[in-house]
N, C-alpha and C positions, 0 to 999 in steps of 0.2 A: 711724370716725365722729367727727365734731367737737365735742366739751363745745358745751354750750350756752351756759356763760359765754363761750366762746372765739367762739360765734356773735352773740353780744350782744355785747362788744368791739369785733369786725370791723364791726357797724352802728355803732356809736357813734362809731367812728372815720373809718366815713365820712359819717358827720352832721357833725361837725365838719369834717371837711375842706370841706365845700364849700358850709357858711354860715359868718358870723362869729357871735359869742355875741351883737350887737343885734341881729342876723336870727333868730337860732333864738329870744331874748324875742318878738320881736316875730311871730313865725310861731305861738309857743305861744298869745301873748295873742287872736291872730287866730283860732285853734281855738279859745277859749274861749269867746271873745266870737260866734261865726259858723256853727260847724257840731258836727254829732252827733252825726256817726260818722268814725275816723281813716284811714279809705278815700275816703270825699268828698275830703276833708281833702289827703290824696297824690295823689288825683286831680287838684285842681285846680292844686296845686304841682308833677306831673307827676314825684312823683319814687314809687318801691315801697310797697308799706306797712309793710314792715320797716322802712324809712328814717324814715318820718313816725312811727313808734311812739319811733322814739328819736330824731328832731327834736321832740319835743313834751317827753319824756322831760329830754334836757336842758333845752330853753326854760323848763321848770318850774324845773328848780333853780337857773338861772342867777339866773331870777326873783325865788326865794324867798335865797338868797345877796343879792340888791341891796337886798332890803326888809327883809333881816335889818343887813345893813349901814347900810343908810339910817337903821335905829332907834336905833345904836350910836352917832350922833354928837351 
């Protein structure tokens, strides 16, 4: 059986493979701003819902990293 960190990794890495970090901000802001639940959510973007749990997952921290940064200058 596979650690669950090792299953949560294997999603994240493939979140990032196949958005770039202004797609996954912008895909999180659009969940925030748009919809309820994180199944509508990978439905309409057609991708699992493991995936969109850690597309939103990062979008968030990429997020909070830019506005943490933004504040710094």
């Amino acid at each position: 059986m596979i650690p669950k960190h090792e299953i949560y990794a294997m999603h994240m890495a493939e979140a990032k493979r196949l958005f770039t970090d202004d797609q996954l901000i912008e895909m999180y802001t659009d969940f925030f701003n748009n919809y309820l639940t994180i199944k509508v959510f990978s439905e309409h973007y057609q991708i699992p819902t493991v995936i969109g749990e850690q597309v939103l997952n990062r979008g968030r921290e990429l997020r909070s990293e830019r506005a943490y940064n933004k504040r710094k200058v």
